[in-house]
C-alpha positions as CSV (number, residue, x, y, z in Angstrom):
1,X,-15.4,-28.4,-19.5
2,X,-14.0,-25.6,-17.3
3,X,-10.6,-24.4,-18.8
4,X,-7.5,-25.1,-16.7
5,X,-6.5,-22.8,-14.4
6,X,-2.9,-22.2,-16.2
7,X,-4.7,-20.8,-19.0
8,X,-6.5,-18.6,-17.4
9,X,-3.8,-17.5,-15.2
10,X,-2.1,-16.8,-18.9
11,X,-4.6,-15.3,-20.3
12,X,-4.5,-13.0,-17.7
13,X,-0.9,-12.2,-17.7
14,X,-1.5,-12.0,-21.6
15,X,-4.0,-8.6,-20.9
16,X,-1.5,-7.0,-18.0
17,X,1.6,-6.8,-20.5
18,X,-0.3,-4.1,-22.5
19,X,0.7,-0.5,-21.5
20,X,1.0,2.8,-23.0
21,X,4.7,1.8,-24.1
22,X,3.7,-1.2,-25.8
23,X,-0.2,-0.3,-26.5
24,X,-0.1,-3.0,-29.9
25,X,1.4,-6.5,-29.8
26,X,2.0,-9.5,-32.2
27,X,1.4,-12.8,-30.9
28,X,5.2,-13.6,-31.6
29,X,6.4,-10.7,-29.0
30,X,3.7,-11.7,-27.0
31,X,4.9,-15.5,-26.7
32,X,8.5,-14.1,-26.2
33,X,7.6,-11.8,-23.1
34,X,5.5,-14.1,-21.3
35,X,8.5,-17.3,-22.4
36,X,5.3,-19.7,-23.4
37,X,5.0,-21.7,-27.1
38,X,3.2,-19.6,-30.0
39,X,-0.1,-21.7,-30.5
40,X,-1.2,-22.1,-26.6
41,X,-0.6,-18.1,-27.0
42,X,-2.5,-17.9,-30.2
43,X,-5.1,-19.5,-29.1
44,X,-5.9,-17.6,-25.8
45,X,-5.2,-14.3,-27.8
46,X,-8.2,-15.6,-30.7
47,X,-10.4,-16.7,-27.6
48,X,-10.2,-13.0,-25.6
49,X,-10.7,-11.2,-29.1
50,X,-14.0,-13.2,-29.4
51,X,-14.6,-11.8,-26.2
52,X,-13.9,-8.2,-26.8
53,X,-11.2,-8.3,-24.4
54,X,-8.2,-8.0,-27.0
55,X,-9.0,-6.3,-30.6
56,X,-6.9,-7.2,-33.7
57,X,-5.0,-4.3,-35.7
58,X,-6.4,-4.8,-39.4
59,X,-3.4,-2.6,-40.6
60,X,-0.5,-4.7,-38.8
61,X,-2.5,-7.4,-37.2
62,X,-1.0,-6.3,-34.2
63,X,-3.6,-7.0,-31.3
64,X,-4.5,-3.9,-28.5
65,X,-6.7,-4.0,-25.3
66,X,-10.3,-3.8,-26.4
67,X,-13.5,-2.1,-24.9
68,X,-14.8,-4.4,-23.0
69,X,-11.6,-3.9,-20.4
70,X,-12.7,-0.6,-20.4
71,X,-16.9,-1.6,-19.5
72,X,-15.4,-3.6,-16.7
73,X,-13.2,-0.4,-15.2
74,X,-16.2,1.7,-15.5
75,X,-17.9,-0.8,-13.7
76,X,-15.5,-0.8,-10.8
77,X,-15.0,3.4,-11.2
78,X,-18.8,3.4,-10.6
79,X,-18.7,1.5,-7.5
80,X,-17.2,4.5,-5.9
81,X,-19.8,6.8,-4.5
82,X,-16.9,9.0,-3.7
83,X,-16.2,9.7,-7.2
84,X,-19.3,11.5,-7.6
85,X,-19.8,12.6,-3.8
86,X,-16.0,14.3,-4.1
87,X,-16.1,15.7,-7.8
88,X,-17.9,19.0,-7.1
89,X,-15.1,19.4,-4.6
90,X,-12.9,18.9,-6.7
91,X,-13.9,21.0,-9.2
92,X,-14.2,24.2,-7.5
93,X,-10.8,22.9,-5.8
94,X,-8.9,23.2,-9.2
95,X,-11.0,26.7,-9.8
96,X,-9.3,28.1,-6.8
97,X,-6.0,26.8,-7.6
98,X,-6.1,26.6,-10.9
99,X,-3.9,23.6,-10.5
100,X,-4.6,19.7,-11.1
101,X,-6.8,17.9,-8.4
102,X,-6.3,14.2,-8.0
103,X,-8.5,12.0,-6.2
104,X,-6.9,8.2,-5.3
105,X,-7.7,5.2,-3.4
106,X,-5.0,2.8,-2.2
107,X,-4.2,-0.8,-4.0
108,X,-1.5,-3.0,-2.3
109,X,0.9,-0.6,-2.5
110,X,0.3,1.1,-5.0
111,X,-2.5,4.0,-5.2
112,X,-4.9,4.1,-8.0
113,X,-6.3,7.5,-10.0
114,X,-10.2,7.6,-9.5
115,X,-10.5,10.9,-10.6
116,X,-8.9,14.1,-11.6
117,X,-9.8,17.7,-12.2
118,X,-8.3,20.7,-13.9
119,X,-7.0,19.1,-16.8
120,X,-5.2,21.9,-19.0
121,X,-3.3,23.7,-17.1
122,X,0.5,23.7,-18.8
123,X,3.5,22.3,-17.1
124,X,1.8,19.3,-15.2
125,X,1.5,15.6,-14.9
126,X,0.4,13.1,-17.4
127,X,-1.4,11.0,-14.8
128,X,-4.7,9.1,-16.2
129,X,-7.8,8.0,-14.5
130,X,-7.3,4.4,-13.5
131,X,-3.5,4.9,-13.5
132,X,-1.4,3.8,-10.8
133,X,1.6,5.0,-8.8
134,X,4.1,3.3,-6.0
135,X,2.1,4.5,-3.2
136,X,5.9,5.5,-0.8
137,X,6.8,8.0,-3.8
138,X,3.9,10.3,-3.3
139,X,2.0,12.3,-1.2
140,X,-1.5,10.6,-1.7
141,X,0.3,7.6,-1.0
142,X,2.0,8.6,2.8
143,X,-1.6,9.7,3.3
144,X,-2.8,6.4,2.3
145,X,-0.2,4.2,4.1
146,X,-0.6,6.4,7.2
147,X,-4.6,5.1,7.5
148,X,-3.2,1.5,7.3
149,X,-3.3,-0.6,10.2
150,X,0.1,-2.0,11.6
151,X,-0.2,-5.4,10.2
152,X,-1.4,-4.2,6.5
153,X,1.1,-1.1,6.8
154,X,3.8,-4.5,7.4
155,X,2.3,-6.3,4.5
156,X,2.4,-3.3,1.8
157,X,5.7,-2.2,2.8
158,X,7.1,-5.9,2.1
159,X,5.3,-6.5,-1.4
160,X,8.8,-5.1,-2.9
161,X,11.8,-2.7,-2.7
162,X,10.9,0.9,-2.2
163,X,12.2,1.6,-6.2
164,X,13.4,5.5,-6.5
165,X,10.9,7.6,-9.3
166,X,13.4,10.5,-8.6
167,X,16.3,11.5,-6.2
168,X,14.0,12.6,-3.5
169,X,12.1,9.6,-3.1
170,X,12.2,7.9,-0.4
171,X,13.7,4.7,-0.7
172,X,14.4,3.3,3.6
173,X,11.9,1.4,5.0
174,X,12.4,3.3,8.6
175,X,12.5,7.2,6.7
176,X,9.0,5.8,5.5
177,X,7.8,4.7,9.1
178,X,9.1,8.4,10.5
179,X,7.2,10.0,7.8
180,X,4.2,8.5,7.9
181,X,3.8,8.9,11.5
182,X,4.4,12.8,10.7
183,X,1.5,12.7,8.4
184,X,-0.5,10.8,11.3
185,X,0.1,14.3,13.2
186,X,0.1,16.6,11.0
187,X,-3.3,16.0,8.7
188,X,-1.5,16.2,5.4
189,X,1.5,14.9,3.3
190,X,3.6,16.4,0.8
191,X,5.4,15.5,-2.2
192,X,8.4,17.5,-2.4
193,X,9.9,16.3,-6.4
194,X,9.6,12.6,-5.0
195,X,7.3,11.8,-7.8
196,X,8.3,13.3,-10.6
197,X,11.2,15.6,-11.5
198,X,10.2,19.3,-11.1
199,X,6.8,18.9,-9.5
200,X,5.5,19.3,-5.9
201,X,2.1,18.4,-4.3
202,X,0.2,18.4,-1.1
203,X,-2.4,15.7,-0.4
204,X,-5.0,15.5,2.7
205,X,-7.1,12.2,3.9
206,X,-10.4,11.7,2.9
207,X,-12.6,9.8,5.7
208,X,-15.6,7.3,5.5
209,X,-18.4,7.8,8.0
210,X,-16.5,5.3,10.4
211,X,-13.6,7.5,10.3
212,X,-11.7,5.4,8.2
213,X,-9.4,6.5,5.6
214,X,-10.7,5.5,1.9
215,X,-9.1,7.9,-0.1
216,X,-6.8,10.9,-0.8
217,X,-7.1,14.4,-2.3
218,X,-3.9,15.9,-3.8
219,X,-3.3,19.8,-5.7
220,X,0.1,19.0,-7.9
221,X,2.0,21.8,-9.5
222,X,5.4,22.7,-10.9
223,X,7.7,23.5,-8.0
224,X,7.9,27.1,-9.7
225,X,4.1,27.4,-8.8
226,X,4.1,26.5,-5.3
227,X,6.9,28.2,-3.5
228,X,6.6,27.7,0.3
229,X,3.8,30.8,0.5
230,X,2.0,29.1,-2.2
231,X,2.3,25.6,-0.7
232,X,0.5,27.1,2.8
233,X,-2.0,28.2,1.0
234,X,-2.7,25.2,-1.1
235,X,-2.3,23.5,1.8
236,X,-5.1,24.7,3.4
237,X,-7.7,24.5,0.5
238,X,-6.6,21.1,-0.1
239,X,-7.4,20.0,4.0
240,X,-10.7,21.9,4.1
241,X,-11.7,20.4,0.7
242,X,-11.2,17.1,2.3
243,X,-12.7,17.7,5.3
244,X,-15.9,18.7,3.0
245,X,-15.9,15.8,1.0
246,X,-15.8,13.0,4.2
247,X,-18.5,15.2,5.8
248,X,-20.5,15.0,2.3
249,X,-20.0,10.8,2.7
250,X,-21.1,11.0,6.4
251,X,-18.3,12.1,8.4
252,X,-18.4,13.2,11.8
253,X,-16.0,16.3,12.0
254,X,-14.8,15.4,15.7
255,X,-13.6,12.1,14.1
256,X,-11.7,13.6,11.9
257,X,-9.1,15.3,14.9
């Protein structure tokens, strides 16, 4: 017999209250978050820990994500040519800059860390592969949203309120709108402290061999390593790296104007 669809739908909800704030959980804080009675709780927790998908704490018998979360996003990483097809860009990207490199694909609205390079460098970003970010609060984002076609621009605009990560974000519906349609023209987007506090970065489209957007290259540093000079220069290297990555995945160049 097939289990009902409420417990899977809270089994599910069970695995996407895990974070890096809360990386262990007891059943008991689990049953309080999610406002549900201990044993139904209990015994969806025992049945994913069977299934590798939740691991029990010996020491505090705590429960954390397990591995076999992990073997499913590799499995999803790995569906993503690009990954590979970009990461030699990417690499001699952050060797020229000596800064991060990010590469992200758009989710909702939300973009998505496949990739990043140049991991190291001091004063930077804690961002993780597989991570995720509100896609109007960044400039792999604008580049992202700018690809969109009206009706799914409409539909990831009104999944939620534009929330503020810092002062500069933008936070207005129509600034977004004018934004994005000067990313259109321009070729790039930037991130000027909308993000995080203290950093800038400068992210440039990544095409498909239809000439569709499917993903965004970004160079983020401190805003004391990429004065305006700096930021034209980065600029540049970070356009011309993704102009080399869409021609490795098939892209015609004059699609790309």
């Amino acid at each position: 017999m097939a289990p009902p669809l409420s417990s899977i739908r809270k089994a599910l909800q069970i695995l996407q209250i895990f974070s890096a704030d809360r990386p262990e959980l007891g059943v008991t804080e689990i049953s309080r978050i999610l406002r549900a009675h201990k044993s139904s709780i209990s015994r969806i927790i025992a049945t994913l820990a069977s299934e590798g998908f939740l691991e029990r704490n010996p020491e505090n018998g705590k429960y954390r994500l397990g591995f076999k979360l992990l073997d499913l996003g590799n499995r999803v990483l790995g569906r993503y040519d690009l990954r590979g097809d970009a990461a030699p860009f990417m690499e001699d990207l952050a060797r020229k800059t000596r800064e991060i490199i990010h590469l992200s694909i758009l989710d909702k609205n939300q973009i998505v860390y496949l990739d990043k390079k140049g991991e190291g460098q001091a004063l930077t970003v804690g961002t993780k592969i597989g991570g995720r970010h509100p896609a109007h609060a960044s400039s792999m984002g604008k580049v992202l949203l700018s690809g969109l076609p009206a009706r799914e621009l409409k539909e990831a605009l009104s999944m939620g309120p534009l929330t503020a990560s810092t002062p500069f974000t933008i936070t207005k519906v129509p600034d977004l709108l004018r934004e994005l349609e000067k990313v259109k023209r321009q070729g790039f987007a930037l991130d000027n402290e909308e993000s995080f506090p203290g950093i800038r970065c400068v992210a440039a489209p990544v095409y498909d061999r239809n000439g569709k957007i499917v993903a965004a290259l970004s160079v983020t540093a401190p805003r004391q390593r990429m004065g305006q000079e700096r930021l034209k220069e980065i600029r540049g290297l970070v356009v011309e790296t993704a102009r080399s990555i869409s021609r490795r995945m098939g892209m015609v160049e004059s699609e790309m104007e």
